[in-house]
C-alpha positions in Angstrom: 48.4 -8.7 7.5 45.0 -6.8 8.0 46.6 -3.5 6.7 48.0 -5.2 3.8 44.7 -6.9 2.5 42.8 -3.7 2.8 45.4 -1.6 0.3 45.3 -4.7 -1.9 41.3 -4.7 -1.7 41.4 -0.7 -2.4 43.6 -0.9 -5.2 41.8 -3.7 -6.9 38.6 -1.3 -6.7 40.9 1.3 -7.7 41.9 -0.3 -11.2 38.3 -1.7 -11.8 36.8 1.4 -11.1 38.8 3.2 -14.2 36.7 0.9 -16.5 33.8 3.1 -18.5 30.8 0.7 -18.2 28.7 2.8 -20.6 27.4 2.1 -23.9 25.4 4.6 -26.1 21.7 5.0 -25.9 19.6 2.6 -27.5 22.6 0.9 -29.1 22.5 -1.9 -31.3 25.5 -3.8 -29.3 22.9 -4.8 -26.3 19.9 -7.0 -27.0 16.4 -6.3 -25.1 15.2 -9.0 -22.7 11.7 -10.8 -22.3 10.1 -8.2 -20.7 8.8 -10.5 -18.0 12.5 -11.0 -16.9 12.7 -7.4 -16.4 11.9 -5.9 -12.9 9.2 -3.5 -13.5 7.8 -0.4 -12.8 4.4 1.4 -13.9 1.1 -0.3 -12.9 -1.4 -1.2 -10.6 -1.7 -5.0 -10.5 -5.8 -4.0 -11.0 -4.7 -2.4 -14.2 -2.8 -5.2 -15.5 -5.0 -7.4 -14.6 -7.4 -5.9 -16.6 -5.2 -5.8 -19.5 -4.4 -9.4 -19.7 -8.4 -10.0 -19.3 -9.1 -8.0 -22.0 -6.2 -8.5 -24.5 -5.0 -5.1 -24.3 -1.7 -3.5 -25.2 0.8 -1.6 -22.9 3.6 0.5 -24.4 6.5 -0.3 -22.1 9.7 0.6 -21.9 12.9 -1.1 -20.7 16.2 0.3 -19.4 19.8 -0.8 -19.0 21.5 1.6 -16.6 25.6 2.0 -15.7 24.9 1.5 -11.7 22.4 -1.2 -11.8 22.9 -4.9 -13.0 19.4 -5.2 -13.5 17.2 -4.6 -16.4 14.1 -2.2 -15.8 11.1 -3.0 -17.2 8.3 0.3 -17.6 4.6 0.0 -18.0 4.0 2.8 -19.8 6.5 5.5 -21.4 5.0 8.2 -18.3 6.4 5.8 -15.9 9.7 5.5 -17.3 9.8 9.3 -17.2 9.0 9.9 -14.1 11.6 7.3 -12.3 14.0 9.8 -14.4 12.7 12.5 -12.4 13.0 11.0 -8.8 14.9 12.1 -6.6 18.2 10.0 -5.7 17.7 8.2 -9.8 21.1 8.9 -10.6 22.7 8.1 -7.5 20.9 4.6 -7.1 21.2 3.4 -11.0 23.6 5.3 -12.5 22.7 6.6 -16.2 20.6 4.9 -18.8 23.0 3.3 -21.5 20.2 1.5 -23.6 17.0 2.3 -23.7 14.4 0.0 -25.8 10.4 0.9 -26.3 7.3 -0.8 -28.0 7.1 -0.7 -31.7 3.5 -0.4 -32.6 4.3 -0.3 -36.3 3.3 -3.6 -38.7 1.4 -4.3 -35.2 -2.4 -3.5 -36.3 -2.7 -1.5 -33.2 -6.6 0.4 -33.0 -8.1 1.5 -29.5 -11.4 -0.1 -28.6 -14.3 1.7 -28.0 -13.5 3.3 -24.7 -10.1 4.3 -25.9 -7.6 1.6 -24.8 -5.3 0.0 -27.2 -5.1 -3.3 -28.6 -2.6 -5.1 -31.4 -3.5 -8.2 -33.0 0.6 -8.6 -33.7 3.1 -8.7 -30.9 4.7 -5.0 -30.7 8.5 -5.8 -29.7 11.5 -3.7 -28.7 13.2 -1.3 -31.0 15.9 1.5 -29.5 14.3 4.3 -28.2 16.2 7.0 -30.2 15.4 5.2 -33.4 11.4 5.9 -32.8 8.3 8.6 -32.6 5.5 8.6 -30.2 1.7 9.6 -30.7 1.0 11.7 -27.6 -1.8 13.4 -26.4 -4.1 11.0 -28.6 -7.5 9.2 -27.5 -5.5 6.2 -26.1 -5.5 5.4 -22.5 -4.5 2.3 -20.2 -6.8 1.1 -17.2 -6.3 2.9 -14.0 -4.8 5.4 -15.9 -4.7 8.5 -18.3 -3.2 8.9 -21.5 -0.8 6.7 -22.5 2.3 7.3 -25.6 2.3 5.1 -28.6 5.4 4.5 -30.1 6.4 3.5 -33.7 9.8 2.6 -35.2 8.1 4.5 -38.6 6.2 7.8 -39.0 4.1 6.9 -41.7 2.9 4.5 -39.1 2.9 7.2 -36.8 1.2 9.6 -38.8 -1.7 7.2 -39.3 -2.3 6.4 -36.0 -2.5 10.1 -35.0 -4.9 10.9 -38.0 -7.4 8.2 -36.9 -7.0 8.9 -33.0 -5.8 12.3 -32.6 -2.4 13.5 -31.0 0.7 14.2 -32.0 3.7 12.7 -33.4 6.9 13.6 -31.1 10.7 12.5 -31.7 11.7 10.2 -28.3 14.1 13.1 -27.5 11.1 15.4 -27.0 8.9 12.6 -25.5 9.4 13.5 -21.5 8.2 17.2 -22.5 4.6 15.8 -23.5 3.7 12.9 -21.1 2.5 12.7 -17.9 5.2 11.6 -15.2 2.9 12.4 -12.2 3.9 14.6 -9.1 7.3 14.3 -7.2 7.2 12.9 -4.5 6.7 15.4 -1.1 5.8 15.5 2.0 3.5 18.9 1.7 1.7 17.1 -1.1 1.0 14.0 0.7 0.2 15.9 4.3 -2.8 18.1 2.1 -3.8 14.5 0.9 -3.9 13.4 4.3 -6.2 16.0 5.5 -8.2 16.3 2.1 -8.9 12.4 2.8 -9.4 12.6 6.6 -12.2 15.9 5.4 -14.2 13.4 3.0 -14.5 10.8 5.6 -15.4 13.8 8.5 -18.6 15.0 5.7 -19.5 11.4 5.2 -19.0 10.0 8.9 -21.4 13.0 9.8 -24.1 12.5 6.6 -24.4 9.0 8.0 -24.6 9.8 12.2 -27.4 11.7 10.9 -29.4 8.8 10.0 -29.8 8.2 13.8 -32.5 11.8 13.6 -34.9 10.2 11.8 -38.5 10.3 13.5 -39.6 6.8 14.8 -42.9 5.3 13.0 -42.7 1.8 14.1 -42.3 0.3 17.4 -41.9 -4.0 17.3 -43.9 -5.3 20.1 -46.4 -2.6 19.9 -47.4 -1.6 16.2 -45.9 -4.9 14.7 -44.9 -8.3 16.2 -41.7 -8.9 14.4 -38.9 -6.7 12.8 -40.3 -8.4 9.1 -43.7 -6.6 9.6 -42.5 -3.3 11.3 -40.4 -3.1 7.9 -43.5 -3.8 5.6 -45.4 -1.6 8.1 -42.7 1.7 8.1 -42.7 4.2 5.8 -39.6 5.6 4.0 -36.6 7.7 5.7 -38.1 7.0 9.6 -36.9 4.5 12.8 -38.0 1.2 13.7 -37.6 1.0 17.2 -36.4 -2.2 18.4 -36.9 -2.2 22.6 -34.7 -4.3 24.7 -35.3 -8.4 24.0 -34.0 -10.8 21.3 -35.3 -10.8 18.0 -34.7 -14.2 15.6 -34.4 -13.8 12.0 -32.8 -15.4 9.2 -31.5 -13.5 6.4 -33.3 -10.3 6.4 -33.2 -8.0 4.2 -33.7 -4.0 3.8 -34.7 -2.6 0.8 -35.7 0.7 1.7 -34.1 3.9 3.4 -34.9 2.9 7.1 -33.5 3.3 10.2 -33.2 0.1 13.0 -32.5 1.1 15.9 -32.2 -0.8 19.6 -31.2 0.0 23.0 -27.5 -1.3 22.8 -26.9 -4.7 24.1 -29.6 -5.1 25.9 -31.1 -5.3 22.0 -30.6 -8.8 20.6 -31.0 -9.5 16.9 -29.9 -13.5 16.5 -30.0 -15.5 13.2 -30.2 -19.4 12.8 -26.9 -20.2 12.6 -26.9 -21.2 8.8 -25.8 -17.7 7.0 -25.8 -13.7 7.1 -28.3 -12.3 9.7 -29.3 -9.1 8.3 -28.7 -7.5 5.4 -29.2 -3.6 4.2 -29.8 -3.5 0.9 -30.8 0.5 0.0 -29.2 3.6 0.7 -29.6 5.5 3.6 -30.1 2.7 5.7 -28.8 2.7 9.3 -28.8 -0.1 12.4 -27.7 1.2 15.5 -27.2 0.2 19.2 -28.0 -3.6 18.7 -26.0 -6.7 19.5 -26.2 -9.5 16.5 -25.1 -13.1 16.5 -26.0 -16.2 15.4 -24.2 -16.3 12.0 -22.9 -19.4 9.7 -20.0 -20.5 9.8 -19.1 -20.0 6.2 -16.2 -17.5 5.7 -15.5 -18.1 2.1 -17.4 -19.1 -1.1 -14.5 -19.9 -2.7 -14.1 -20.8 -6.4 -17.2 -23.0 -6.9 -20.5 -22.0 -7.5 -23.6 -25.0 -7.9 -21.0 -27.4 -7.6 -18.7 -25.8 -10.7 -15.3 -24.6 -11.0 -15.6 -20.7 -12.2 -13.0 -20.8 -14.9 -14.4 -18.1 -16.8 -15.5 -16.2 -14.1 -13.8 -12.6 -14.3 -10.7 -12.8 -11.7 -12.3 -9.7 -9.7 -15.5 -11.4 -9.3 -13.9 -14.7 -8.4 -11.8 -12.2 -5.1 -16.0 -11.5 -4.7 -17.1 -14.9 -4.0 -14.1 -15.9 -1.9 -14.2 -13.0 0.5 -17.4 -11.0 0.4 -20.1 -13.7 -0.8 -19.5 -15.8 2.8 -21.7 -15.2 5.8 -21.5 -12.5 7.9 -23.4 -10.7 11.2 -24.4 -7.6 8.5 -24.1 -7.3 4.9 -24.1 -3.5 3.1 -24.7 -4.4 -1.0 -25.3 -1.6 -2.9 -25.9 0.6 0.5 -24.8 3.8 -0.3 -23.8 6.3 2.6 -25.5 4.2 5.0 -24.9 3.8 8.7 -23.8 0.4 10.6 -23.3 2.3 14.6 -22.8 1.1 18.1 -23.0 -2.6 17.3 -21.7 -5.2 18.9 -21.3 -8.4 17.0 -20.2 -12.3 17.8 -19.3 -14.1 14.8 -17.4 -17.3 13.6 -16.9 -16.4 9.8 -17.0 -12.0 8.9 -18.7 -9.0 10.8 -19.4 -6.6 8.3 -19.3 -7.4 4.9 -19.5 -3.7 2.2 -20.0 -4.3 -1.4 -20.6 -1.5 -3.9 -21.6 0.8 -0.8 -19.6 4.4 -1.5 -19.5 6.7 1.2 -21.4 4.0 4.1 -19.9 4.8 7.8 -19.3 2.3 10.4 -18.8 3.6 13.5 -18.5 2.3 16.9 -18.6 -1.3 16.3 -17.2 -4.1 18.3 -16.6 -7.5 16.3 -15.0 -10.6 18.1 -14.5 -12.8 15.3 -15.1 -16.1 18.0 -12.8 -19.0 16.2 -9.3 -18.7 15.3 -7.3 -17.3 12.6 -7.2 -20.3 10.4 -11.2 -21.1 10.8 -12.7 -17.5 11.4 -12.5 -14.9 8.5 -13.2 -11.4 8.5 -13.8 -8.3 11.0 -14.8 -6.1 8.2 -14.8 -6.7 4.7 -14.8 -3.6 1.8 -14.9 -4.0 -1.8 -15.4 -1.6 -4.7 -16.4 1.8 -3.4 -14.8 3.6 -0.1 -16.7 3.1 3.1 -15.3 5.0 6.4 -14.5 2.5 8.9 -14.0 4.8 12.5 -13.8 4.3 16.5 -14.4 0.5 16.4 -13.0 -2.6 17.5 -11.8 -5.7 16.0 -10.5 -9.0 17.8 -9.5 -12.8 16.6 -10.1 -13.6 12.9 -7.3 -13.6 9.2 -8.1 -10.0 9.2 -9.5 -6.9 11.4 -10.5 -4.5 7.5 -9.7 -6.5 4.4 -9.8 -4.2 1.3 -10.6 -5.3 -2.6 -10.6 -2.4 -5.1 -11.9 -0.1 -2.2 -10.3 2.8 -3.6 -10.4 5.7 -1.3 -11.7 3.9 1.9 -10.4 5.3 5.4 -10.4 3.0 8.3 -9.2 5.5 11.4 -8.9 5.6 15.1 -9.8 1.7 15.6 -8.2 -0.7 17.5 -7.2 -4.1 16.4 -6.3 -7.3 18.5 -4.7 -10.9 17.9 -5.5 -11.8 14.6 -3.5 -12.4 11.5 -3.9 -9.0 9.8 -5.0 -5.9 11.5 -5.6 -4.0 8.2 -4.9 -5.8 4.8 -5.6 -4.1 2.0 -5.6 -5.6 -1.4 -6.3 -3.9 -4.9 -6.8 -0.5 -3.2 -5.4 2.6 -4.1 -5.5 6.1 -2.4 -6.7 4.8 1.0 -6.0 6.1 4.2 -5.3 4.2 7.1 -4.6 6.7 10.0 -4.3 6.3 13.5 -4.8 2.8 14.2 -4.0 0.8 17.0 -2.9 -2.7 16.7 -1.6 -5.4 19.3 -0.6 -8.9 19.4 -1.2 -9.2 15.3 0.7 -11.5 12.8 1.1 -8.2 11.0 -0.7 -4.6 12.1 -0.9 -3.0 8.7 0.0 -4.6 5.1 -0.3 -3.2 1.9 0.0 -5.8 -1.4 -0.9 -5.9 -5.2 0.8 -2.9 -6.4 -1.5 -0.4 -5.5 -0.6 3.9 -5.9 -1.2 6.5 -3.4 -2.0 5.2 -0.3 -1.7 6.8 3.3 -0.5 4.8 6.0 -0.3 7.7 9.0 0.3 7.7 12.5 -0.6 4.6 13.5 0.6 2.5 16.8 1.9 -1.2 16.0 3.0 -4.0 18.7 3.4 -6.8 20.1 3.3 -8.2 16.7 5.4 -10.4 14.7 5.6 -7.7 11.6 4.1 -3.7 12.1 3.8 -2.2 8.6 4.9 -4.0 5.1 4.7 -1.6 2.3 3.7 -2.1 -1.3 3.1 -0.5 -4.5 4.1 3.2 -5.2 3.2 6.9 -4.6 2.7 6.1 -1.3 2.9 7.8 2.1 4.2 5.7 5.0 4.8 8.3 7.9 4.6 9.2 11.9 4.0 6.0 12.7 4.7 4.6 15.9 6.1 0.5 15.3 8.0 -1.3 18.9 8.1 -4.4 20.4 8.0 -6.5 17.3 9.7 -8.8 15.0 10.0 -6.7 12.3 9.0 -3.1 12.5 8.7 -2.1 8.7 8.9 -4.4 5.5 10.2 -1.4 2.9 8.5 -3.0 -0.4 7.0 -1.6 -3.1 8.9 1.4 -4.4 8.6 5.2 -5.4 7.4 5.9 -2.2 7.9 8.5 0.7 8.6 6.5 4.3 9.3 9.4 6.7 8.9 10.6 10.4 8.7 6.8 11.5 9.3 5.8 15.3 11.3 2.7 15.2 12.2 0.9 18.1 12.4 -1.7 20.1 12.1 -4.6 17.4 14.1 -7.6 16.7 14.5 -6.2 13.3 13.5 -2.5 12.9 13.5 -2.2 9.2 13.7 -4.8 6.6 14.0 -4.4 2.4 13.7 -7.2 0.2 15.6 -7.6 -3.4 13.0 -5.0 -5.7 14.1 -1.9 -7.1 15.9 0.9 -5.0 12.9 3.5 -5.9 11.8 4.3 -1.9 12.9 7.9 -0.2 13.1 6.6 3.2 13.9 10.1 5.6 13.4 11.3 9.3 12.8 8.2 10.4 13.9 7.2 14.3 15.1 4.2 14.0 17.1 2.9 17.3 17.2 0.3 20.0 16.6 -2.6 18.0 18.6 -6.1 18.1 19.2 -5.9 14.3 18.8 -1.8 12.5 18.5 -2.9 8.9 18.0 -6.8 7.1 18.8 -6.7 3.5 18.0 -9.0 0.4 20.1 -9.7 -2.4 20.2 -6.6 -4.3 21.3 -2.7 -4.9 22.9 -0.5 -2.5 20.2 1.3 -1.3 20.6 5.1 -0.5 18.3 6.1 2.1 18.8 9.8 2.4 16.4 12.2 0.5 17.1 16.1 0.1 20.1 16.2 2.2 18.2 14.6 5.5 19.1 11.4 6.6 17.8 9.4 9.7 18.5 8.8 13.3 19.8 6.5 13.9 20.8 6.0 17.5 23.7 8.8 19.2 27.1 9.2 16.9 29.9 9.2 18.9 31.8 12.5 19.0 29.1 14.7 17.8 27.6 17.0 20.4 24.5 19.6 20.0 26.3 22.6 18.0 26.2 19.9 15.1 24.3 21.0 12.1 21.8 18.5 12.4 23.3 15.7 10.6 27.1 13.4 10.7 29.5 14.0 8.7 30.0 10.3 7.7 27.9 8.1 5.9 26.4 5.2 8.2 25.8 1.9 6.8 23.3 0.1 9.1 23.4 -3.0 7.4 27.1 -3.1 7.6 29.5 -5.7 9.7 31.2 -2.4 11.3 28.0 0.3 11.6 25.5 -2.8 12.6 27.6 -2.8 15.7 28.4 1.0 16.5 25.9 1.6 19.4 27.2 -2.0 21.2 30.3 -3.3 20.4 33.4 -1.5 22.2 35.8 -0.7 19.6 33.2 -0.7 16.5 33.3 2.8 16.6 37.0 2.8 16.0 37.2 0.9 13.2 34.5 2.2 11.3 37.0 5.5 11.9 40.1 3.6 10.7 41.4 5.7 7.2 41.6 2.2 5.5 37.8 1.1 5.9 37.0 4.9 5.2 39.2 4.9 1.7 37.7 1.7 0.5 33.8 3.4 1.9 34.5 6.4 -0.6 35.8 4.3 -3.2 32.7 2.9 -3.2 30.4 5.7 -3.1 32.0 7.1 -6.0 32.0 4.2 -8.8 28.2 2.4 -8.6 29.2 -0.1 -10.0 31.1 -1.7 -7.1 28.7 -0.4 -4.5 28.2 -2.8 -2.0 24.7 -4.9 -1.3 23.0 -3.0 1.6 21.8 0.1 2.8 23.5 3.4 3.4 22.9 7.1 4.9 24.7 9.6 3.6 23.2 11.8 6.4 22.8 10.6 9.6 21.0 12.4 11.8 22.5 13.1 15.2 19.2 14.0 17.3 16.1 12.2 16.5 13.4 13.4 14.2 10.4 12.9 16.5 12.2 12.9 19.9 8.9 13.6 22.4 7.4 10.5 20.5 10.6 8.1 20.9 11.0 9.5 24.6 7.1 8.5 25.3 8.0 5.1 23.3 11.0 4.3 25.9 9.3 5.2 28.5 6.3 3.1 27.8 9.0 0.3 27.5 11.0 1.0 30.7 7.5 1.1 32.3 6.3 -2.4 31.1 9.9 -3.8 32.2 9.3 -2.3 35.4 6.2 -4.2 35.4 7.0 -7.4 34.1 
């Protein structure tokens, strides 16, 4: 009976599959959809969110494809091109059988002063083939460069590129003129890595030497309190602060000085009612102090006087909930200034960094002292990139919380029971390397679209989710995730997830329903109750170049194998989910009838299965000193225990 319902299932795929699902490009015979029913691409969440603030146009693009159910919506013609380009496109949708684009014509479209591009009349959907684009003209989008224009006419055209410059292209020749950005690669993202990791090394070092300056005050003998020694010290020296406790309430720093104590044995203790110190001047430094004393007050919220701030711009309103609360120390408008070998006890934020580019802090220990749902903030960044190194964060909703903070790198800290060891929000082009979290809601997670971020070699446990993923362009690599619920959310999408240690988990990697956009390679994935949980969705292809993952040892494959199975492996499947456990799993995933129906599959996209497949499994484990150091550390704690 088995036997028979697998032919019948195979031949059923067998007849469907001889049905063409394609339609001709841009044809008239399929409608466009709302755009906001699309699934979309192209972005940064700050970019539209600056567009919708500002009433500004987006040329999008939207595409029906032969091996994807879905509609995919494009934020810009350049990102349409470049999902084109990826590697594994074809393979996960198929081939574009509509295509539909803006049409700027009859739309009153002019660019604003600062060259982006507003309509006063909705643009809507014509078919691709059936328009011209203005390239290479003065208009731009937020958060990004040039931008296409598209018009169903050319005299339309034509004007627009006489009044803005550019010049008028035929869609056909569209993807030969726009920018599509860089493919994704690991040597590209590695020299990113280190070109990152040598900005924060030149402005860690700038800021350490802060701590040279020559001493010109000493409080408690030329001035009785830290408020005079600042009145009393001139410019670019140290205001020695010997062993004792200092009170203060709210002070403030508005010159390029230097505080510096005799570590812990140097109190600085505020009132209890708000932020205790706060440096407010570039090139200002305090060093080898212990502060407490702060409010309680983690958040201002959305009220201001007692008023709802309705109008208030949306990025201003993140501002007063997360960096306008109280904190132990306050950088605003501090630029490449030091915060060093500090030890802080707070109930609401540590460090709080507003509009302070290139400012180091280094060495700092902040116990956020009530729990996750009453205390706030470790360290708070927002606006410019700050280098947060070698320090330690415990309790609190979040160890680093990031908000437009493009470029920051927080590296080599540890983090300890809170909700979120790093949470980064709005920020693009981080790096986040070397980390080490324990006992966290989540260790590392990445949201509101953001592009090009570096999440390296960091060490996650004992936590109910490692890393979750968002946005695109993005590095996610050599990272080390056990002992978990979850040990990667794969979100977001155009991004490179590679040389992972996975391991250990209840779940080792988890991917929602969003597009299938992710090159997800090399990765050690093994020992886990459940491999892989999967939304609704796509088949999802998680082989890039030829190299697959590892995922656990293949039966029947020995080491004169050329690095890879010669199967596919389906973790998320009812038969593969159970090959390294069940006895007998690996026989039937061998049987000829589940392999015919497997190929029948692979070949015809449109009756792939939901799920997650590896076309090429590796059969010895990409990182295999770091996952035998991993299961030792394991075996050792169980030894323990």
């Amino acid at each position: 009976m088995v036997g028979r319902g697998l032919v019948a299932v195979v031949a059923a795929v067998l007849v469907v599959s001889s049905v063409s699902l394609a339609v001709p490009v841009g044809s008239r015979d399929v409608d466009p959809a709302p755009f906001e029913d699309t699934l979309t691409l192209g972005l940064t969440d700050v970019a539209r969110q600056e567009a919708s603030e500002r009433g500004l146009s987006i040329p999008r693009v939207q595409a029906f494809y032969s091996g994807y159910e879905y509609v995919v919506g494009f934020n810009s013609i350049g990102a349409f091109f470049a999902e084109q380009h990826r590697t594994g496109h074809e393979r996960q949708f198929g081939r574009p059988v509509a295509v539909f684009v803006s049409d700027f014509a009859g739309a009153n479209v002019s660019l604003t002063p600062d060259g982006y591009l507003t309509a006063t009349r909705n643009a809507g959907f014509e078919p691709a083939n059936e328009t011209v684009v203005v390239v290479d003209s003065d208009a731009r989008l937020p958060d990004s460069g040039r931008v296409g224009v598209p018009f169903s006419e050319r005299s339309a055209a034509d004007a627009f590129a006489d009044r803005y410059g550019g010049r008028v292209v035929p869609w056909e020749e569209v993807g030969e003129h726009v920018d599509t950005g860089t493919p994704l690669s690991s040597e590209r993202f590695r020299s990113t890595v280190e070109n990152r990791s040598a900005w924060a090394d030149d402005a860690a070092a700038k800021a350490r030497a802060l701590r040279d300056r020559p001493t010109s005050v000493v409080v408690g003998d030329d001035a009785p309190t830290i408020e005079a020694a600042l009145d009393a010290a001139p410019a670019n020296t140290t205001i020695e602060l010997p062993p004792g406790t200092y009170r203060t309430d709210d002070l403030t720093v508005e010159k390029p000085l230097t505080i510096a104590g005799a570590g812990d044995e140097t109190r600085i203790t505020g009132s209890g009612n708000g932020t205790v110190l706060t440096l407010n001047a570039s090139r200002t430094a305090l060093v080898d102090v212990r502060v407490d004393g702060v409010g309680d007050v983690g958040s201002r919220r959305v009220t201001l006087n007692g008023s709802e701030l309705a109008d208030v711009p949306w990025s201003e309103n993140v501002e007063l909930a997360y960096g306008r609360g109280d904190a132990a120390i306050k950088l605003l408008d501090a630029d490449r200034s030091l915060v060093a070998g500090v030890h802080v006890e707070t109930p609401s934020s540590g460090v709080i960094s507003i509009a302070s580019a290139g400012a180091t802090v280094h060495n700092v220990d902040v116990n956020v002292t009530r729990n996750v749902d009453d205390g706030f903030m470790g360290l708070v960044a927002m606006y410019d990139p700050v280098v947060v190194e070698d320090s330690r964060f415990r309790g609190g909703r979040d160890g680093v919380y990031t908000h437009r903070a493009d470029g920051i790198v927080v590296r080599d800290n540890v983090f300890r029971e809170g909700r979120f060891g790093v949470h980064e929000m709005y920020t693009s082009a981080s790096l986040v390397r070397n980390n080490t979290m324990r006992d966290e809601h989540t260790g590392i997670i990445v949201m509101t679209r953001p592009t090009g971020n570096l999440v390296v070699e960091n060490d996650v446990r004992r936590s109910e989710v490692g890393l979750s993923t968002a946005g695109a362009d993005s590095y996610y690599a050599g990272n080390v995730l056990t002992d978990n619920g979850k040990g990667i959310n794969i979100l977001g999408y155009q991004s490179l997830i590679e040389r992972n240690t996975v391991t250990g988990n209840d779940v080792g990697l988890r991917t929602g329903s969003g597009l299938p956009t992710n090159l997800v390679t090399l990765n050690d994935v093994t020992r886990n109750d459940q491999t892989v949980e999967t939304g609704l969705g796509p088949l999802r292809v998680w082989t890039a170049d030829g190299a697959g993952n590892y995922w656990g040892p293949m039966p029947g494959t020995d080491d004169d194998s050329d690095g890879h199975y010669e199967r596919s492996f389906r973790p998320s499947s009812p038969v593969d989910a159970l090959l390294h456990d069940a006895p007998g799993a690996w026989t039937l995933a061998e049987s000829p009838a589940v392999e015919l129906i497997r190929n029948v599959q692979d070949s015809v996209p449109g009756l792939r299965t939901t799920g997650v497949v590896d076309t090429a499994p590796r059969v010895r484990p990409a990182r295999p000193d770091v996952l035998a150091a991993v299961h030792e550390d394991a075996n050792a704690t169980e030894v323990g225990t």
